[in-house]
PyMOL Python script that loads the backbone (N, CA, C, O; Angstrom):
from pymol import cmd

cmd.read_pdbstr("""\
ATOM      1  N   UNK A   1       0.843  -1.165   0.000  1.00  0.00           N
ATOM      2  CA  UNK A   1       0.000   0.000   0.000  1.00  0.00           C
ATOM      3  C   UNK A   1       0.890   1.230   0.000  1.00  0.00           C
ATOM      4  O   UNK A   1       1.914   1.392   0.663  1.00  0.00           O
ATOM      5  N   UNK A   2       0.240   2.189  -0.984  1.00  0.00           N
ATOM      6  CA  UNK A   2       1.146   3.315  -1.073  1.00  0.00           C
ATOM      7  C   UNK A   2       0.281   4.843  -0.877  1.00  0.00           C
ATOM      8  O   UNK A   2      -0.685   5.217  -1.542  1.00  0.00           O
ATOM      9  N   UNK A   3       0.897   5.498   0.141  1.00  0.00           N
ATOM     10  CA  UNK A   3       0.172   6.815   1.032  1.00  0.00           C
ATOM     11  C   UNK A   3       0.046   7.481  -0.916  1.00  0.00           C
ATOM     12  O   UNK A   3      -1.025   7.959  -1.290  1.00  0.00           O
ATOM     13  N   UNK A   4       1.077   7.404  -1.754  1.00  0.00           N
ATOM     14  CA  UNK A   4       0.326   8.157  -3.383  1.00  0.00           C
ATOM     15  C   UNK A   4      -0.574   7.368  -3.410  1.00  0.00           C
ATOM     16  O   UNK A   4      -1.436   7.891  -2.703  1.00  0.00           O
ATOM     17  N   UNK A   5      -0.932   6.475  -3.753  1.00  0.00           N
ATOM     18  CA  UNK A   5      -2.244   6.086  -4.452  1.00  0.00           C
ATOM     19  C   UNK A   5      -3.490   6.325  -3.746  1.00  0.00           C
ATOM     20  O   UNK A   5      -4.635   5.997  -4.056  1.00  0.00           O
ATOM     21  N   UNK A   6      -3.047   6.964  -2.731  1.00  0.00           N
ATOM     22  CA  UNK A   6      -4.338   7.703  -1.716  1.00  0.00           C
ATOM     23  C   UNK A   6      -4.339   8.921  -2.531  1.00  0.00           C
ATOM     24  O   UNK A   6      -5.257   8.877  -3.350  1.00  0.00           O
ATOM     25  N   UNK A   7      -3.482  10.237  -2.618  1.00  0.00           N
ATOM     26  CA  UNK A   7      -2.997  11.250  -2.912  1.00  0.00           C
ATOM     27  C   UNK A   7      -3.329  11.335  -4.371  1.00  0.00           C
ATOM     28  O   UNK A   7      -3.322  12.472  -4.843  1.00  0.00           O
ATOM     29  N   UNK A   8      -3.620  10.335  -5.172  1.00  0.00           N
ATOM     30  CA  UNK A   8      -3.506  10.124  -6.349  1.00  0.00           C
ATOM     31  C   UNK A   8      -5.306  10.389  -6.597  1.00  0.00           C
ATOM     32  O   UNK A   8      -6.067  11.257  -7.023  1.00  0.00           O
ATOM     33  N   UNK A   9      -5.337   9.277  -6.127  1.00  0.00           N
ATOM     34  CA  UNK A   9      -6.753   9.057  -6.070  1.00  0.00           C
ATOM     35  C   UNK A   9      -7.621  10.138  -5.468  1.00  0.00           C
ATOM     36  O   UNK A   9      -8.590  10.432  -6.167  1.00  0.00           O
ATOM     37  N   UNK A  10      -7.509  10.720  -4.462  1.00  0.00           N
ATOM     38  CA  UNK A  10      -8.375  12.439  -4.803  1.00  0.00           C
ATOM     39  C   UNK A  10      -7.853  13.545  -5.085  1.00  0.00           C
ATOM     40  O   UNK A  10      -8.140  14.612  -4.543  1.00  0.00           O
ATOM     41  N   UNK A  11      -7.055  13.380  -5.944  1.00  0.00           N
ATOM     42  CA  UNK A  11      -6.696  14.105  -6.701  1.00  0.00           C
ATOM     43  C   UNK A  11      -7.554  14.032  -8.267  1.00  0.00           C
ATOM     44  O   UNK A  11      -8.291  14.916  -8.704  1.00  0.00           O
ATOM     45  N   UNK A  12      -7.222  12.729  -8.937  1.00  0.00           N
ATOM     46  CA  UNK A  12      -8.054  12.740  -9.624  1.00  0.00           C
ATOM     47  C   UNK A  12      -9.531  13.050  -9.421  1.00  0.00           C
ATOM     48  O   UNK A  12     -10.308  13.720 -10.100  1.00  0.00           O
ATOM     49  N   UNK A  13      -9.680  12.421  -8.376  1.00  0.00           N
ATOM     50  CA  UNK A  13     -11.391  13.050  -8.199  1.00  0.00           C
ATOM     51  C   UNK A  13     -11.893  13.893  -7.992  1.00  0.00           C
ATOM     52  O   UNK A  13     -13.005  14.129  -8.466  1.00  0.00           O
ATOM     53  N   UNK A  14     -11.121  14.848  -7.022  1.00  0.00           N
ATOM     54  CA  UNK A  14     -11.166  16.205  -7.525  1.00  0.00           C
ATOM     55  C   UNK A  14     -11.127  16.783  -8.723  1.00  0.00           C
ATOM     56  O   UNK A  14     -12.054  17.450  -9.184  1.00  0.00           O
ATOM     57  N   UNK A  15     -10.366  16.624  -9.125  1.00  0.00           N
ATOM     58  CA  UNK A  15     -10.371  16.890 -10.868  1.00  0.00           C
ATOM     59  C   UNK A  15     -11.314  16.288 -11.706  1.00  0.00           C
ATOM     60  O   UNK A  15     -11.084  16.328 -12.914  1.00  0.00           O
ATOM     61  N   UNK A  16     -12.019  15.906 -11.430  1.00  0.00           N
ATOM     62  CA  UNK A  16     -13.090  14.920 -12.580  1.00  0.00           C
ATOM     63  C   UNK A  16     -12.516  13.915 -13.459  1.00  0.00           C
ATOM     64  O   UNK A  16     -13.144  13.421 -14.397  1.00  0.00           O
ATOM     65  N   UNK A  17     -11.139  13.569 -13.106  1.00  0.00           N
ATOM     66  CA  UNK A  17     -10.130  13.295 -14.206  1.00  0.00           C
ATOM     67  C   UNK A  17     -10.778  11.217 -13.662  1.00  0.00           C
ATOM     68  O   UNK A  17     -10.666  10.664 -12.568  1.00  0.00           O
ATOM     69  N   UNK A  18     -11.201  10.835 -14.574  1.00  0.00           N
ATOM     70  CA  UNK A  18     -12.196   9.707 -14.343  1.00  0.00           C
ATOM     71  C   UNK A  18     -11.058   8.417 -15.303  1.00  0.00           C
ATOM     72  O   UNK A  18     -10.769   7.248 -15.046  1.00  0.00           O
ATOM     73  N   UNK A  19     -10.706   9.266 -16.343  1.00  0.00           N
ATOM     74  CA  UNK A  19      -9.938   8.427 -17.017  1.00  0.00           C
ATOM     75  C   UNK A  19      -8.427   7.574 -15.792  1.00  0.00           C
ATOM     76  O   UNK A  19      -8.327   6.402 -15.428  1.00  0.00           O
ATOM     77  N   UNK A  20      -7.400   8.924 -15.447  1.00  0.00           N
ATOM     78  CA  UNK A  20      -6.707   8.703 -14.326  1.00  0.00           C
ATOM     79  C   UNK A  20      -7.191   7.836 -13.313  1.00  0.00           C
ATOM     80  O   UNK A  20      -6.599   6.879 -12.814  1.00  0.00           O
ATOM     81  N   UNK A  21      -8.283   8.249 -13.068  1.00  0.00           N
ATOM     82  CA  UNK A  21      -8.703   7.082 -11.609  1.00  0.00           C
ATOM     83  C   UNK A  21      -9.119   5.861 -12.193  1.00  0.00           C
ATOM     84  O   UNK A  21      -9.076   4.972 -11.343  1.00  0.00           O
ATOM     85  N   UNK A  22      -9.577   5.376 -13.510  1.00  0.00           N
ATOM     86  CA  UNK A  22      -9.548   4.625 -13.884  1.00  0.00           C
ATOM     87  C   UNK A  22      -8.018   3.407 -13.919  1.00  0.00           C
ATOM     88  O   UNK A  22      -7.899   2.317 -13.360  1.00  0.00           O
ATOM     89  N   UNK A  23      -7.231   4.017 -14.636  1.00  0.00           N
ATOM     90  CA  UNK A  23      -5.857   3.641 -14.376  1.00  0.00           C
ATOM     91  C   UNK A  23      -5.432   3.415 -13.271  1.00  0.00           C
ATOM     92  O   UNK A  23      -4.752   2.394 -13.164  1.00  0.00           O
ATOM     93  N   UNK A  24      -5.633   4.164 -12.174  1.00  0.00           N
ATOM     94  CA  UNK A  24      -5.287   3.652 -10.491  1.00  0.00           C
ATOM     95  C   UNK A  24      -6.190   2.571 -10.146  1.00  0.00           C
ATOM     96  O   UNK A  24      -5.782   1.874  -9.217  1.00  0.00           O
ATOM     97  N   UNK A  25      -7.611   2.159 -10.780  1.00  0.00           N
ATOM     98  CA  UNK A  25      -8.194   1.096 -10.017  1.00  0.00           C
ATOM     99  C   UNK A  25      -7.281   0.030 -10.666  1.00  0.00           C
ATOM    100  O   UNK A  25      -7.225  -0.914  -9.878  1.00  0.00           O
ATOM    101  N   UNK A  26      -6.537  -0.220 -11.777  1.00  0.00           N
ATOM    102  CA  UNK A  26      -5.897  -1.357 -12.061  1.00  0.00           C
ATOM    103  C   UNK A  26      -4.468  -1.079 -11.874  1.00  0.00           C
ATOM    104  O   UNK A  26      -3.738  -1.681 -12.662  1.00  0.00           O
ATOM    105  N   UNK A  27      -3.952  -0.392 -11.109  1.00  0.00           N
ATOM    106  CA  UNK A  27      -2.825  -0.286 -10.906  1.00  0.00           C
ATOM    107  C   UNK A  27      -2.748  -0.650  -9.279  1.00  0.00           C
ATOM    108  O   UNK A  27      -1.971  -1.573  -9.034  1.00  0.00           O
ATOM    109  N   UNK A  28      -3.266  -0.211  -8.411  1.00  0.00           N
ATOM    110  CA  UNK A  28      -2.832  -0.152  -7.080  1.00  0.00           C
ATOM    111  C   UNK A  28      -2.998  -1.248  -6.443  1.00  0.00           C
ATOM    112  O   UNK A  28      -4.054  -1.859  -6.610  1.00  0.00           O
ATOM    113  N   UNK A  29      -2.406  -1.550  -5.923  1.00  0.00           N
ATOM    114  CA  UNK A  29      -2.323  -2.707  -4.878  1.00  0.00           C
ATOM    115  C   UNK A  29      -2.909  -3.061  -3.690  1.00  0.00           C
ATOM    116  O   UNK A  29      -2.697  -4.054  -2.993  1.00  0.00           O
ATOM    117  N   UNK A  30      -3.855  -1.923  -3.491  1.00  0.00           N
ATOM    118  CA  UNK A  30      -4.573  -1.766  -2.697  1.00  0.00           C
ATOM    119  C   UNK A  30      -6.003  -2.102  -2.909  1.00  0.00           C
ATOM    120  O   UNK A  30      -6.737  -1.193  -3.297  1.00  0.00           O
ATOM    121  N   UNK A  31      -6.518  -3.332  -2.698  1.00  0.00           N
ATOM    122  CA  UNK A  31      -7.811  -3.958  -3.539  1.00  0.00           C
ATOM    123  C   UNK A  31      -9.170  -3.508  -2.708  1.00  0.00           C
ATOM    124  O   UNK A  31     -10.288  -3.988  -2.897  1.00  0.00           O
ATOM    125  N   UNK A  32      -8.916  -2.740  -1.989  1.00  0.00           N
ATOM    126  CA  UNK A  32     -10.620  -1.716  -0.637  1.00  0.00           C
ATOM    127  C   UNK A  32     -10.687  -0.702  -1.693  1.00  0.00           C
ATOM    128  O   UNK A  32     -11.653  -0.610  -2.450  1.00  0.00           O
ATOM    129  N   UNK A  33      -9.463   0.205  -1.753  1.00  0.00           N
ATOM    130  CA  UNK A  33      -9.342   1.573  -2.715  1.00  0.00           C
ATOM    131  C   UNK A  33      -9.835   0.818  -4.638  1.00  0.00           C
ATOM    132  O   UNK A  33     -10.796   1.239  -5.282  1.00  0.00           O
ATOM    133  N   UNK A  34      -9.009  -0.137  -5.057  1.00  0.00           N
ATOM    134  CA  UNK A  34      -9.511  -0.505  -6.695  1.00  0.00           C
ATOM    135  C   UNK A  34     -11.417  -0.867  -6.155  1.00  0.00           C
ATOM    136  O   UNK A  34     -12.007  -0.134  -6.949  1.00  0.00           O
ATOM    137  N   UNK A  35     -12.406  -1.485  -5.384  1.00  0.00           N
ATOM    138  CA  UNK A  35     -13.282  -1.544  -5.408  1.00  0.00           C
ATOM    139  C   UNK A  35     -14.102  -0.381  -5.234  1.00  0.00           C
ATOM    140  O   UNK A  35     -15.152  -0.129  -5.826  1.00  0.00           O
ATOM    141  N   UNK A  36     -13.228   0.643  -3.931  1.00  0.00           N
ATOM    142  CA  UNK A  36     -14.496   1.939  -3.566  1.00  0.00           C
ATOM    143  C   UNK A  36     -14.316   2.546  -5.223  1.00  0.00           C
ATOM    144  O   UNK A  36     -15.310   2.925  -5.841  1.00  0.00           O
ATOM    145  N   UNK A  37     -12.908   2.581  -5.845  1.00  0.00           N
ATOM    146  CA  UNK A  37     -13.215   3.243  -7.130  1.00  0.00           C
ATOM    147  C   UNK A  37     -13.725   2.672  -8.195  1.00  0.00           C
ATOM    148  O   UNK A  37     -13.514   3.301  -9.232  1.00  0.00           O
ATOM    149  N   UNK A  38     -14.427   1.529  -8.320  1.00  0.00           N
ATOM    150  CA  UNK A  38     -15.123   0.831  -8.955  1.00  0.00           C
ATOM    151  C   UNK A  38     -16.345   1.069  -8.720  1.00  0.00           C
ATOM    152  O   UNK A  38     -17.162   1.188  -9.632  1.00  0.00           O
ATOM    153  N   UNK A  39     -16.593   1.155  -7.691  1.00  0.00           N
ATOM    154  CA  UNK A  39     -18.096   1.110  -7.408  1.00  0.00           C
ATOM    155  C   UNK A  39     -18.799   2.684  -7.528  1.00  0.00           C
ATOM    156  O   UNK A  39     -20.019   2.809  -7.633  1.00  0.00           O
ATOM    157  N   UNK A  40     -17.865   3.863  -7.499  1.00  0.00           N
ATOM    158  CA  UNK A  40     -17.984   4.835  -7.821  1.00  0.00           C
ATOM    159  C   UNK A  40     -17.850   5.334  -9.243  1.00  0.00           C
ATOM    160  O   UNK A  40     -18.442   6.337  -9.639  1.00  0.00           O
ATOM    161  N   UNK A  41     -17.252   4.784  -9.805  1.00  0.00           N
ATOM    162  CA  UNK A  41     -17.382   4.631 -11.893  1.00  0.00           C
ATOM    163  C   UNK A  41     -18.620   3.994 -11.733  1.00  0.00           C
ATOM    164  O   UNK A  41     -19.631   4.520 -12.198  1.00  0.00           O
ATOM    165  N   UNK A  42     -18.650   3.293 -11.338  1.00  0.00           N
ATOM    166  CA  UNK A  42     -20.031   2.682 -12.254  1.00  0.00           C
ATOM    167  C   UNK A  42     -21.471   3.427 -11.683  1.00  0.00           C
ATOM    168  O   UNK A  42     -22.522   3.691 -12.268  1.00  0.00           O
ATOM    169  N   UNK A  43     -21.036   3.635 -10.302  1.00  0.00           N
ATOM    170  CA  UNK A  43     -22.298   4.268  -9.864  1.00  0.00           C
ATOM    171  C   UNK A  43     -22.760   5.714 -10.773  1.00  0.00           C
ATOM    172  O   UNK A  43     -23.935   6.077 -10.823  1.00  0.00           O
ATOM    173  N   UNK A  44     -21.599   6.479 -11.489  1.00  0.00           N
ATOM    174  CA  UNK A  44     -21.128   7.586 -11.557  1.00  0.00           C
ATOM    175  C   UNK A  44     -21.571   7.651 -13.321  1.00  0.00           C
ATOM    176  O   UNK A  44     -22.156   8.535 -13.946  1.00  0.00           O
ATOM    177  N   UNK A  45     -21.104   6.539 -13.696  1.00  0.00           N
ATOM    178  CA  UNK A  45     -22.002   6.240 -15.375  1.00  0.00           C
ATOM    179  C   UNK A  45     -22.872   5.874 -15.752  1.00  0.00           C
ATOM    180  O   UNK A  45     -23.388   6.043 -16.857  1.00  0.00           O
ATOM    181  N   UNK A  46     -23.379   4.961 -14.373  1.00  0.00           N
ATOM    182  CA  UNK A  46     -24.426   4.215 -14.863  1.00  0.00           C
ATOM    183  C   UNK A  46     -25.595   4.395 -13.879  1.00  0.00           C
ATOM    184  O   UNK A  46     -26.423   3.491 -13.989  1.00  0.00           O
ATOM    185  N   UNK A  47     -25.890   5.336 -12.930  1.00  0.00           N
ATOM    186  CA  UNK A  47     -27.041   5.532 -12.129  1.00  0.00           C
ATOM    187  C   UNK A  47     -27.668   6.538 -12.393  1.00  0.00           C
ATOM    188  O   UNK A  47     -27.064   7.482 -12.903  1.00  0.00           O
ATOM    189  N   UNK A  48     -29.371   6.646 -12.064  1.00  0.00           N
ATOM    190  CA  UNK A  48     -29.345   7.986 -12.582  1.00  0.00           C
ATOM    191  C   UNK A  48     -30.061   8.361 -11.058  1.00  0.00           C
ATOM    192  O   UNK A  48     -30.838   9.313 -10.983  1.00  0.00           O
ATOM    193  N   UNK A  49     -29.836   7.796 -10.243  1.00  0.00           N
ATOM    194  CA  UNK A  49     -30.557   8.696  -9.054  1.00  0.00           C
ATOM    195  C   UNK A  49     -28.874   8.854  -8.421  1.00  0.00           C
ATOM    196  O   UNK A  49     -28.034   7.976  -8.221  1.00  0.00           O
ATOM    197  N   UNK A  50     -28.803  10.482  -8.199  1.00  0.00           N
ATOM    198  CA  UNK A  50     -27.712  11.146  -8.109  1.00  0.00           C
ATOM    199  C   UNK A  50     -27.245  10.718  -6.454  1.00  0.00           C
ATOM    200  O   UNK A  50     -26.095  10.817  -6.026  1.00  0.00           O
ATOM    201  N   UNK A  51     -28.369  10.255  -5.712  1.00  0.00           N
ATOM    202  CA  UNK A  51     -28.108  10.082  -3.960  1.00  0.00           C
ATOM    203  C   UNK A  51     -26.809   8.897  -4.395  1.00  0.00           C
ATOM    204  O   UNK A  51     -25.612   8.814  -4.124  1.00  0.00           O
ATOM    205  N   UNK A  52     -27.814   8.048  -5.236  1.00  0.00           N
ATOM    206  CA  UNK A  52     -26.325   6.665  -4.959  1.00  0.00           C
ATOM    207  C   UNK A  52     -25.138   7.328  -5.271  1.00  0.00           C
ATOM    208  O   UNK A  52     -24.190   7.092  -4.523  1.00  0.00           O
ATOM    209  N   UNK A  53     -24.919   8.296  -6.431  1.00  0.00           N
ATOM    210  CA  UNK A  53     -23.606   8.481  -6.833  1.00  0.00           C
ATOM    211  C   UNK A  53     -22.887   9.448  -5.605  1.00  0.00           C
ATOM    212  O   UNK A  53     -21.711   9.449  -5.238  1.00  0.00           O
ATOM    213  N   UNK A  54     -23.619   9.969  -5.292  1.00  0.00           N
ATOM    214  CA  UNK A  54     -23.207  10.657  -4.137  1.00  0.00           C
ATOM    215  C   UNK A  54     -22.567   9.956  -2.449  1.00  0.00           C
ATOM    216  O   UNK A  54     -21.727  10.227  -1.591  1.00  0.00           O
ATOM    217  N   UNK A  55     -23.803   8.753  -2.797  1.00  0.00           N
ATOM    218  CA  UNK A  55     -23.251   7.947  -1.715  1.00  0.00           C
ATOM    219  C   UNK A  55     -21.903   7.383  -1.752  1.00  0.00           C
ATOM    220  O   UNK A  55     -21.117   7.539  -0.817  1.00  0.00           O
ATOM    221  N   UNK A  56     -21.548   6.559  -3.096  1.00  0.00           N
ATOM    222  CA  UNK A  56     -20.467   5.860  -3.771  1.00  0.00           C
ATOM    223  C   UNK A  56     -19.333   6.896  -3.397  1.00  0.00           C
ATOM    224  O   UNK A  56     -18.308   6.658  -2.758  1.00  0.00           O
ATOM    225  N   UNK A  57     -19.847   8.397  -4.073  1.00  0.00           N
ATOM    226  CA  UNK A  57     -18.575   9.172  -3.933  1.00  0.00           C
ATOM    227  C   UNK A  57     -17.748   9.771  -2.196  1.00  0.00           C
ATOM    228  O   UNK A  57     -16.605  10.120  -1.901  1.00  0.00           O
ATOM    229  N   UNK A  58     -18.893   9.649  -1.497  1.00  0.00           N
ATOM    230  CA  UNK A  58     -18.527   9.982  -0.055  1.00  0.00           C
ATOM    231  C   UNK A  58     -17.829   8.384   0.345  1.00  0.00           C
ATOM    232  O   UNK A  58     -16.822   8.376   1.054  1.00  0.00           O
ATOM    233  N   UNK A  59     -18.149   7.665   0.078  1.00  0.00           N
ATOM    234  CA  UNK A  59     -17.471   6.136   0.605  1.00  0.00           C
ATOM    235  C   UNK A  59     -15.986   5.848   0.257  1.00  0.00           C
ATOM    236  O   UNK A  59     -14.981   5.521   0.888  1.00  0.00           O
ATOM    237  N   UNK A  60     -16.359   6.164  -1.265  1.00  0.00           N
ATOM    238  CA  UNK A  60     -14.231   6.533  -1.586  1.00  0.00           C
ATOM    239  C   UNK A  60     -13.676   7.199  -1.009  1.00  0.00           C
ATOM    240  O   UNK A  60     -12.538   6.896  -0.650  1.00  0.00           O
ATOM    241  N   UNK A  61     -14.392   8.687  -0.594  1.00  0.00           N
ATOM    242  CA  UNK A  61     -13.629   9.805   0.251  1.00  0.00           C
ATOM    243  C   UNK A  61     -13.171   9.500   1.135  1.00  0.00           C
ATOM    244  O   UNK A  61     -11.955   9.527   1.324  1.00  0.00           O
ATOM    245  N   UNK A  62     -14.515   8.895   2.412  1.00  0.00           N
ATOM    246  CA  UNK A  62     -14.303   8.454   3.396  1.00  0.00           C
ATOM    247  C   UNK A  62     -12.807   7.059   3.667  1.00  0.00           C
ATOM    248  O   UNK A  62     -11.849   7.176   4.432  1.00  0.00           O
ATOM    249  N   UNK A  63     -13.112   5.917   2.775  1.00  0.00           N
ATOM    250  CA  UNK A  63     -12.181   5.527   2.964  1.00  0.00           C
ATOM    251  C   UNK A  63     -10.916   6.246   2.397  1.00  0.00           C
ATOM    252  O   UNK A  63     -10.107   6.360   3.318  1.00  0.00           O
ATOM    253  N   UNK A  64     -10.475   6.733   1.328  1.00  0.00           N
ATOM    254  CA  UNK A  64      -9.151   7.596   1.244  1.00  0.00           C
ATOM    255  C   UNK A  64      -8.588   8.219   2.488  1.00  0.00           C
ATOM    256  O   UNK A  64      -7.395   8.027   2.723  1.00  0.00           O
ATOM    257  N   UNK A  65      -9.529   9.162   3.562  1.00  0.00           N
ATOM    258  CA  UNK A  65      -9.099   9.571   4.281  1.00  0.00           C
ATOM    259  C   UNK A  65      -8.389   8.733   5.214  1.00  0.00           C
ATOM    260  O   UNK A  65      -7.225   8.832   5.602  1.00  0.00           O
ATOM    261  N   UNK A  66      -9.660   7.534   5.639  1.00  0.00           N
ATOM    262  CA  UNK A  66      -9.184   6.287   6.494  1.00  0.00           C
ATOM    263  C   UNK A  66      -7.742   5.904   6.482  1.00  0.00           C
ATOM    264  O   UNK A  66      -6.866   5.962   7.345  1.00  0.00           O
ATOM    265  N   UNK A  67      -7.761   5.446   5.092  1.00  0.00           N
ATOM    266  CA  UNK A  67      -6.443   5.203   4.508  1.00  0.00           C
ATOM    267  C   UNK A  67      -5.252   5.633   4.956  1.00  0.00           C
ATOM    268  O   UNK A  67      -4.396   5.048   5.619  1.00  0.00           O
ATOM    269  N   UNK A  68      -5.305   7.025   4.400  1.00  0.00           N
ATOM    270  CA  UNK A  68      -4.258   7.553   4.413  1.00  0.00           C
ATOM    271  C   UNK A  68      -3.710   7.959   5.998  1.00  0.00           C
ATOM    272  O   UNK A  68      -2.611   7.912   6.550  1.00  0.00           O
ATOM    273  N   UNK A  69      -4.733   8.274   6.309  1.00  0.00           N
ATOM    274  CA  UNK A  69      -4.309   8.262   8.377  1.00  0.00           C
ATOM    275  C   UNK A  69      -4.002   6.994   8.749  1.00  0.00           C
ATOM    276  O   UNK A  69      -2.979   7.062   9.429  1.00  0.00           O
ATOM    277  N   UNK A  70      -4.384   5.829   8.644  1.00  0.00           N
ATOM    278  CA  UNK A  70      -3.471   4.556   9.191  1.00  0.00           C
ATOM    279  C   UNK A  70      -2.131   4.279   8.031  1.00  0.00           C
ATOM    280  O   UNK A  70      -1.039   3.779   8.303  1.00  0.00           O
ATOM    281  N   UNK A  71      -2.547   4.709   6.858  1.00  0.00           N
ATOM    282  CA  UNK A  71      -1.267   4.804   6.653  1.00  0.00           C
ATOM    283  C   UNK A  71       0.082   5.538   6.820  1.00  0.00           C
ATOM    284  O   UNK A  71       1.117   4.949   6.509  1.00  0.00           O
ATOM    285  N   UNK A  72       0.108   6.618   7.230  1.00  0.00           N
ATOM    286  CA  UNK A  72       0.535   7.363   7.649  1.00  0.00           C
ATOM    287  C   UNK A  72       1.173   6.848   9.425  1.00  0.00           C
ATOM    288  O   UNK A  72       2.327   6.496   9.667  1.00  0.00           O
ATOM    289  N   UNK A  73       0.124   6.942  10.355  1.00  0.00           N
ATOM    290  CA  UNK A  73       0.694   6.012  11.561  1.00  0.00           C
ATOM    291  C   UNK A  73       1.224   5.298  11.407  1.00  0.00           C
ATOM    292  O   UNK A  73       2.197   5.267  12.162  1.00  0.00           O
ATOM    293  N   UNK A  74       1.137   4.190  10.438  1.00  0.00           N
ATOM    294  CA  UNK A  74       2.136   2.789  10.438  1.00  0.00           C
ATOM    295  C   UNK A  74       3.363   3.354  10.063  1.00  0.00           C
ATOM    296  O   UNK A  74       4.294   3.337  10.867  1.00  0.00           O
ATOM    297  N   UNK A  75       3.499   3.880   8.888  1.00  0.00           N
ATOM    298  CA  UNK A  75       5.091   5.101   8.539  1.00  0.00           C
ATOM    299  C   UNK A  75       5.559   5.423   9.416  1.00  0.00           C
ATOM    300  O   UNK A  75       6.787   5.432   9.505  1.00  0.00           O
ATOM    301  N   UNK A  76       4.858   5.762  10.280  1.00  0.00           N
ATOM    302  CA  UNK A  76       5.303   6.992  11.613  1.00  0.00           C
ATOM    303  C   UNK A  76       5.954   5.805  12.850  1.00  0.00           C
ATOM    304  O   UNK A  76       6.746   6.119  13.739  1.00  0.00           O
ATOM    305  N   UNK A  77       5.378   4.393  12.620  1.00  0.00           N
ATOM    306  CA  UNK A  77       5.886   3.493  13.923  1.00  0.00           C
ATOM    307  C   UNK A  77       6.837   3.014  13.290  1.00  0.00           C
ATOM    308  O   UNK A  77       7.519   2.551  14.204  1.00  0.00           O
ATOM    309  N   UNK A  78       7.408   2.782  12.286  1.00  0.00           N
ATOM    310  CA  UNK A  78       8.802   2.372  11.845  1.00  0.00           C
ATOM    311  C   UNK A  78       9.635   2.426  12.126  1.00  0.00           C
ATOM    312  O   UNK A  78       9.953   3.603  11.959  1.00  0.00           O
ATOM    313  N   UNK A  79      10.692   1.731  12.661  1.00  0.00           N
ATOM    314  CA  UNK A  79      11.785   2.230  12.886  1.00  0.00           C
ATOM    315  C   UNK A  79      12.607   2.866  11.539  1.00  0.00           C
ATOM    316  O   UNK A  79      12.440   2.290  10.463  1.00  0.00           O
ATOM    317  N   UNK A  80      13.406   3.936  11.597  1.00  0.00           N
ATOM    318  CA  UNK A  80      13.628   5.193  10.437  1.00  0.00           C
ATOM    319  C   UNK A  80      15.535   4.107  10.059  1.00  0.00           C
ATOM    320  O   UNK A  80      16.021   3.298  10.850  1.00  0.00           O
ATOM    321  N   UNK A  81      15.832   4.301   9.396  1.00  0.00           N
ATOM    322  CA  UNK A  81      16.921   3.498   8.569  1.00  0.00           C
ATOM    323  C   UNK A  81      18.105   4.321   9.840  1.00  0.00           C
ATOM    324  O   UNK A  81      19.107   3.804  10.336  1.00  0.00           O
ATOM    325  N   UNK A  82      17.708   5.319  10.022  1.00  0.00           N
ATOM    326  CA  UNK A  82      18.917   6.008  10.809  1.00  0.00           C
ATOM    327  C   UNK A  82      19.801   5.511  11.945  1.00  0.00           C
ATOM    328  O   UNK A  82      20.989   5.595  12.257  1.00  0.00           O
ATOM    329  N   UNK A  83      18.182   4.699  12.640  1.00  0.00           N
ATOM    330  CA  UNK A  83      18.240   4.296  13.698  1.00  0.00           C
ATOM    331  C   UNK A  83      18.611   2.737  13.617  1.00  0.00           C
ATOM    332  O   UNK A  83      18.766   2.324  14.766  1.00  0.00           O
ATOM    333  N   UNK A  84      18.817   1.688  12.631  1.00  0.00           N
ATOM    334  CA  UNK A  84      19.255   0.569  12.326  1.00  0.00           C
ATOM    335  C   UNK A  84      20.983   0.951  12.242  1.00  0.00           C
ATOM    336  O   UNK A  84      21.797   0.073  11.956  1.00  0.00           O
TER     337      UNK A  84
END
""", "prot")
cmd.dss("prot")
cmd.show_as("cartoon", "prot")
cmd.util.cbc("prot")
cmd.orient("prot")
């Protein structure tokens, strides 16, 4: 798991850039993040009651944030190369 492909990922979505986040759902290694952004493309092309897409899109958010704060702590409990 990589703290970019958090960074990546709302970024593109911020940007509307759909193609990009497309490319990160088959790139990342992170298979919670390739599904919330799956389920948000499709909700996002293919629904037309705007609550689901809205829902889909707060669930990626939500987990991105998740994400990136435990990812971040685990970084932070490492021992740093300095100290080896």
């Amino acid at each position: 798991m990589r703290i970019a492909d958090y960074d990546q990922a709302l970024f593109h979505t911020h940007r509307s850039d759909w193609d990009s986040l497309l490319v990160l759902m088959v790139r990342t290694k992170d298979h919670f993040l390739s599904k919330k952004i799956e389920h948000f493309l499709h909700a996002y092309r293919f629904e037309h009651d705007y609550q689901i897409v809205q829902s889909q899109l707060y669930a990626l958010l939500r987990y991105l944030d998740h994400a990136a704060e435990k990812t971040s702590d685990y970084l932070s409990e490492l021992p740093s190369l300095n100290q080896l």
